[in-house]
MDAnalysis code that builds the backbone (N, CA, C; Angstrom):
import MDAnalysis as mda
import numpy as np

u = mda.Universe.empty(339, n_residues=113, atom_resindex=np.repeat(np.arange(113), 3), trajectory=True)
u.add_TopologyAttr("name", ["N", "CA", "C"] * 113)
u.add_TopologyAttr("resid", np.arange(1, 114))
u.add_TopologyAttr("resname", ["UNK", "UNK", "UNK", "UNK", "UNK", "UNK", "UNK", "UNK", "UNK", "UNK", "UNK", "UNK", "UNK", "UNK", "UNK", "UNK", "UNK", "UNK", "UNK", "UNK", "UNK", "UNK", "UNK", "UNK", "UNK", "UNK", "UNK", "UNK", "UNK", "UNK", "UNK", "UNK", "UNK", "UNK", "UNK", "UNK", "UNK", "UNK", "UNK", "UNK", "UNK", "UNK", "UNK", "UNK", "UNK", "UNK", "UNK", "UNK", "UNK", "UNK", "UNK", "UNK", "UNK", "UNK", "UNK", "UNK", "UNK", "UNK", "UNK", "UNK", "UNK", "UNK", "UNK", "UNK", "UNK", "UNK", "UNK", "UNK", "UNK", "UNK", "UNK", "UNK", "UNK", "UNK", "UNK", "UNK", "UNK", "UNK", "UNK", "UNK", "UNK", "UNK", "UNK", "UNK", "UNK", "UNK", "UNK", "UNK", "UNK", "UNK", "UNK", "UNK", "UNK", "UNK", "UNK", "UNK", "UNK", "UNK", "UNK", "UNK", "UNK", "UNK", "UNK", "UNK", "UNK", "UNK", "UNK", "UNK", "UNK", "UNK", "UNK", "UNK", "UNK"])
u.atoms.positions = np.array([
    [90.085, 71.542, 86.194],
    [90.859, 71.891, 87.381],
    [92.340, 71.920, 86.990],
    [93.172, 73.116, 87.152],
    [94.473, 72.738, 86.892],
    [95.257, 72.236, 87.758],
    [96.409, 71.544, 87.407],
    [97.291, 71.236, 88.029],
    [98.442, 71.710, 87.934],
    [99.674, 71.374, 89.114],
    [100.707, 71.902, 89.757],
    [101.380, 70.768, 90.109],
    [102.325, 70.690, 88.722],
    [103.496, 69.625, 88.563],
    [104.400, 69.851, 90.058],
    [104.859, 68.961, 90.947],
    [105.750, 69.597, 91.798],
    [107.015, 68.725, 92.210],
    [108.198, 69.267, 92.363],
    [109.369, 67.831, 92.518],
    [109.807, 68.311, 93.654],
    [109.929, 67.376, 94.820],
    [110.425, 67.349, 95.870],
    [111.991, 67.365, 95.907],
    [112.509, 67.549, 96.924],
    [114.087, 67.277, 97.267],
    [114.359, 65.816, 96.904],
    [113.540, 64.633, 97.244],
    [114.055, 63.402, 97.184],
    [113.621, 62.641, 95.450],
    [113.418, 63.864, 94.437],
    [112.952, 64.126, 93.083],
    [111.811, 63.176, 93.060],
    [111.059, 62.769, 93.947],
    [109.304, 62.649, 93.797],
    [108.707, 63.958, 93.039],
    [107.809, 63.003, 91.997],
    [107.127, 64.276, 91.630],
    [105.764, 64.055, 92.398],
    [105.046, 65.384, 92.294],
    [103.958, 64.930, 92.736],
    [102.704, 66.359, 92.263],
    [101.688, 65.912, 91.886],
    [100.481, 66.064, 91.308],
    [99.698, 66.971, 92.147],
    [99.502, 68.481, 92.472],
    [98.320, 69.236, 93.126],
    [97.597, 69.708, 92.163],
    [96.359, 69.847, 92.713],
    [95.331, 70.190, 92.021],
    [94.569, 72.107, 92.394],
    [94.160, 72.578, 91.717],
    [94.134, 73.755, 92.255],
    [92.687, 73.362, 92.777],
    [92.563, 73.923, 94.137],
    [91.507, 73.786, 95.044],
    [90.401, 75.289, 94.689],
    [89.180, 75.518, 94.811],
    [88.924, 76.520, 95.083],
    [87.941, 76.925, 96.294],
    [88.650, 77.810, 97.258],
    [87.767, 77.920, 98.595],
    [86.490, 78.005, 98.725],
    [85.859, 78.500, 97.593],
    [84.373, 78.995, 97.318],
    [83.547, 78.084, 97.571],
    [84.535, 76.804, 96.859],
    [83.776, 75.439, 97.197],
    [84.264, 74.391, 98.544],
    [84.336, 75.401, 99.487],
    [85.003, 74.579, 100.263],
    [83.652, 73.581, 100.948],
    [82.511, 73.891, 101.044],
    [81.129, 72.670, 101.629],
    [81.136, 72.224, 100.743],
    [81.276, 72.190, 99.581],
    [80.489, 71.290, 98.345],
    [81.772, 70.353, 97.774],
    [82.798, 70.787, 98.175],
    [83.909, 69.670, 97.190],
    [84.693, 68.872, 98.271],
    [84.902, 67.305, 97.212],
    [85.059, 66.516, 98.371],
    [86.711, 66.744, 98.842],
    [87.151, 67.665, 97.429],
    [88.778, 67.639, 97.608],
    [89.036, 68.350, 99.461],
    [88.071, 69.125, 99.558],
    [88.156, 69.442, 100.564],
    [87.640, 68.964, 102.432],
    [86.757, 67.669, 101.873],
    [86.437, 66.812, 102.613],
    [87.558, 65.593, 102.775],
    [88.836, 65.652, 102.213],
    [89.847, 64.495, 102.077],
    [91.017, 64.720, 103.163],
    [91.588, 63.823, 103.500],
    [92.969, 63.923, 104.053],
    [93.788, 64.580, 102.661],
    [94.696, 65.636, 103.237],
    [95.497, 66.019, 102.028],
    [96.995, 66.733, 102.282],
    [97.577, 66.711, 101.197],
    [98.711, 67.704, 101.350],
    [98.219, 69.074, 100.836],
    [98.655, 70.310, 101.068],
    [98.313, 70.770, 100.561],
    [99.144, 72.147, 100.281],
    [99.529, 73.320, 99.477],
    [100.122, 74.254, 99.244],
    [99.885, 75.980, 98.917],
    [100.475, 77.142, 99.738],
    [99.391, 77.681, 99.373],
    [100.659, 78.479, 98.420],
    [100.650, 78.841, 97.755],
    [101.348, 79.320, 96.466],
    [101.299, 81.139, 96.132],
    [101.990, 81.380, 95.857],
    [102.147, 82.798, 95.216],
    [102.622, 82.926, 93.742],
    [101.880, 82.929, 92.466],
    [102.247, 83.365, 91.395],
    [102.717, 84.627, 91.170],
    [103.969, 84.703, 90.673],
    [104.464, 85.600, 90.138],
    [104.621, 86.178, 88.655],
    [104.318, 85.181, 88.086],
    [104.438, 85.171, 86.363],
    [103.213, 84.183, 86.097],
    [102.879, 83.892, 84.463],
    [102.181, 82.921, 84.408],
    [103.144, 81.620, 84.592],
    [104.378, 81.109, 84.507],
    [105.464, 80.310, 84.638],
    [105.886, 80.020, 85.793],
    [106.288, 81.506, 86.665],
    [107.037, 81.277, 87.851],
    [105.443, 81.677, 88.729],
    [106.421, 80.592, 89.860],
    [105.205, 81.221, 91.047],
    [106.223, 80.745, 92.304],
    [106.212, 81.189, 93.944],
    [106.663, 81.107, 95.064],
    [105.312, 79.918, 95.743],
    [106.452, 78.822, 96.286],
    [105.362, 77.831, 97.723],
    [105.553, 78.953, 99.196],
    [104.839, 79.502, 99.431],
    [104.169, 80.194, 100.603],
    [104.709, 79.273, 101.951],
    [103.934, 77.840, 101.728],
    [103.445, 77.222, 102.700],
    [103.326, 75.704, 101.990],
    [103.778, 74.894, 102.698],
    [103.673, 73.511, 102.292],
    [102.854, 72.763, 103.625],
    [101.829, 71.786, 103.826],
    [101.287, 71.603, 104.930],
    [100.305, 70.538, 104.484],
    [99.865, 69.898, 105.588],
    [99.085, 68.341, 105.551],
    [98.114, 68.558, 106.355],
    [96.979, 67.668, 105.489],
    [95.908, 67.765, 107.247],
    [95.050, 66.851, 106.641],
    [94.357, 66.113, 108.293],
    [92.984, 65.328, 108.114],
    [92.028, 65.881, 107.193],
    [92.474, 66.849, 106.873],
    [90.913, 67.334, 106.467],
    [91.410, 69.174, 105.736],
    [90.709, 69.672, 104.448],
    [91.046, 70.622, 104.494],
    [90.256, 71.434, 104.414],
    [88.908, 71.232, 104.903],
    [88.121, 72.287, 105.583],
    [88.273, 72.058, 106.761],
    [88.541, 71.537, 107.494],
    [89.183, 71.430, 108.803],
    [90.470, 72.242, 109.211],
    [91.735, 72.459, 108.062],
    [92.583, 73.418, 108.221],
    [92.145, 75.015, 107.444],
    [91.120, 74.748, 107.054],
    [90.513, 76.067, 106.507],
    [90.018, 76.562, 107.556],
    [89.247, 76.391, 108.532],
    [88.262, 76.813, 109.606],
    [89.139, 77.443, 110.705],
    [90.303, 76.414, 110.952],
    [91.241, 76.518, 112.399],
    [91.884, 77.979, 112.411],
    [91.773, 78.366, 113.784],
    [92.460, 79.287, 113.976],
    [93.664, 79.151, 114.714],
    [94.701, 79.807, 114.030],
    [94.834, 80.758, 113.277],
    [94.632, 80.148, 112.269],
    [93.829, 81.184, 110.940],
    [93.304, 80.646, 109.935],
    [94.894, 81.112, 108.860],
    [95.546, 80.006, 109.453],
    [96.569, 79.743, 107.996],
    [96.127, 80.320, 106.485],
    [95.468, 80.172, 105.922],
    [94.797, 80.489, 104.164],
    [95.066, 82.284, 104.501],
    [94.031, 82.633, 104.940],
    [93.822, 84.414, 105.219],
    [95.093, 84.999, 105.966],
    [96.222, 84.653, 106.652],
    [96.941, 84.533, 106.841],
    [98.150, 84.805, 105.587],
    [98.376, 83.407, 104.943],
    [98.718, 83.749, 103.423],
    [98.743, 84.566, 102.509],
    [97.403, 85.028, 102.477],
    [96.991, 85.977, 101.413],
    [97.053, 87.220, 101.653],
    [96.751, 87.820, 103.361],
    [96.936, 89.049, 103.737],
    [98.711, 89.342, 104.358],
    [99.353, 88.635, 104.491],
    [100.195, 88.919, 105.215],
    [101.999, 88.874, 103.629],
    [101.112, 87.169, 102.851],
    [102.211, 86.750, 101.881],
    [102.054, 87.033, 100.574],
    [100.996, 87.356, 100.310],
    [100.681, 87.573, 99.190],
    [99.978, 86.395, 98.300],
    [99.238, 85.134, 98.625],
    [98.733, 83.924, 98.440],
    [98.138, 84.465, 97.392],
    [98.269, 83.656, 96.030],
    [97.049, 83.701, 95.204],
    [96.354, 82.856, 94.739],
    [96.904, 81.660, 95.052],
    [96.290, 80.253, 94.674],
    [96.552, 79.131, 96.367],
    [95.604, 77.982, 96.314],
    [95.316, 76.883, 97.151],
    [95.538, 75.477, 96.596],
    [96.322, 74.510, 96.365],
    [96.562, 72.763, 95.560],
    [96.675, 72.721, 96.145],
    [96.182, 71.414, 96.144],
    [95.740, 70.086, 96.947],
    [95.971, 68.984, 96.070],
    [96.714, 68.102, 97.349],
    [96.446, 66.563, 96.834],
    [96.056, 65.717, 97.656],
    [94.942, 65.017, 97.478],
    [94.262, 63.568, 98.280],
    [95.795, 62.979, 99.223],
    [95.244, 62.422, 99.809],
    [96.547, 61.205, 100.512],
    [95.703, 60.821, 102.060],
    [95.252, 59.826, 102.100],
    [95.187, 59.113, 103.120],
    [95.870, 58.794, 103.787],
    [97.376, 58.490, 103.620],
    [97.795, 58.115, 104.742],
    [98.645, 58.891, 105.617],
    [98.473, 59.228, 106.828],
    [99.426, 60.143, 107.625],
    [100.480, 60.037, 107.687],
    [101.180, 58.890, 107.594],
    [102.586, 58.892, 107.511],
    [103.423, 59.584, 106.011],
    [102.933, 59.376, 105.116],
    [102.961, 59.836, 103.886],
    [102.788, 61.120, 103.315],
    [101.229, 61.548, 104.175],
    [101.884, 63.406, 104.094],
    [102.433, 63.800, 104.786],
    [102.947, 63.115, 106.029],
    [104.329, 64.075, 106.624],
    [105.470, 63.833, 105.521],
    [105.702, 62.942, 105.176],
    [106.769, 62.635, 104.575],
    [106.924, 63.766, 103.259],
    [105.369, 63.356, 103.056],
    [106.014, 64.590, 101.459],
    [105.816, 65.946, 101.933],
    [104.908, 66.276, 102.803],
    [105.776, 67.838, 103.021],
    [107.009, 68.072, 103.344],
    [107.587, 67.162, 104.571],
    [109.312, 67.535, 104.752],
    [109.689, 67.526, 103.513],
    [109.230, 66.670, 102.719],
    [110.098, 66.333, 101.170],
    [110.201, 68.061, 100.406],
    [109.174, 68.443, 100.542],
    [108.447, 69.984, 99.945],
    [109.387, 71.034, 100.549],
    [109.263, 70.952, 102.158],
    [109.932, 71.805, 103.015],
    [111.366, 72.080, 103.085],
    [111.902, 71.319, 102.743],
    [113.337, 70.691, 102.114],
    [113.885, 71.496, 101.045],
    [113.108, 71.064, 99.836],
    [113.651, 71.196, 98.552],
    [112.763, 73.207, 98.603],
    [112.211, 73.260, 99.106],
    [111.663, 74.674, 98.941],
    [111.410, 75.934, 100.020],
    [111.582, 75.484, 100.783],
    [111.948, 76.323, 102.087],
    [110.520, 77.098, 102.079],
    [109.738, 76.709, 102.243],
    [108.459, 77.973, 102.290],
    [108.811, 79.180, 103.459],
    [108.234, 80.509, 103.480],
    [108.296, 80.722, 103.950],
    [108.009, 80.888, 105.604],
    [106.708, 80.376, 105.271],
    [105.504, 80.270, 106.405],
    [105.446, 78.714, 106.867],
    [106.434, 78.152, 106.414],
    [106.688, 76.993, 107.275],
    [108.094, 76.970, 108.753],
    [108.122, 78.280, 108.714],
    [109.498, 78.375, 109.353],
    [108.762, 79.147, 110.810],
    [107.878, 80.154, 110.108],
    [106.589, 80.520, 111.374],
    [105.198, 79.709, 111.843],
    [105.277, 78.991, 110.715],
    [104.289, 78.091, 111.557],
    [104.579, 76.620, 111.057],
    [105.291, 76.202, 111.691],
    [105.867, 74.889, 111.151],
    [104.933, 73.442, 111.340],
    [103.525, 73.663, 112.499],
    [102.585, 72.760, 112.465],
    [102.056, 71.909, 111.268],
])
């Protein structure tokens, strides 16, 4: 599974994992409380954060409508999904503002939930 070194505004780094939707019933990454990012590569090096965002659950924010992910991909150009575990709610709010901050997504400004 690769990962997606990432440094916040308050220079936290922090660890996503690339998710893949295919497996969204079968993997638990997607049965977890998580942060999560939906990304646009541009290079193999450079890539754009889309969307920075948290949830109980991320087949739970996969399902919801408006379906944020398809959204991404048809509208922003999404080509990738990381994820990181985090249980505690106070903590992924915190590190997305941290995300939202230092990176301005775009699709956090239209859907800022």
């Amino acid at each position: 599974m690769a990962t997606l070194p990432i440094q916040g505004a308050s220079n936290r780094h922090y660890d996503y994992a690339s998710a893949d939707v295919k497996n969204i019933r079968t993997s638990l990454l997607f049965q977890a409380p998580a942060n999560f990012l939906f990304v646009r590569w541009l290079e193999p090096t450079a890539f754009e954060i889309l969307y920075a965002g948290e949830a109980p659950s991320l087949y739970g924010m996969l399902i919801q409508s408006p379906n944020l992910w398809d959204i991404a991909q048809q509208q922003y150009g999404a080509t990738a999904l990381y994820a990181r575990p985090n249980g505690n709610e106070k903590n992924r709010k915190r590190e997305k503002a941290d995300l939202v901050e230092k990176y301005a997504p775009k699709m956090n400004v239209e859907y800022p939930g």
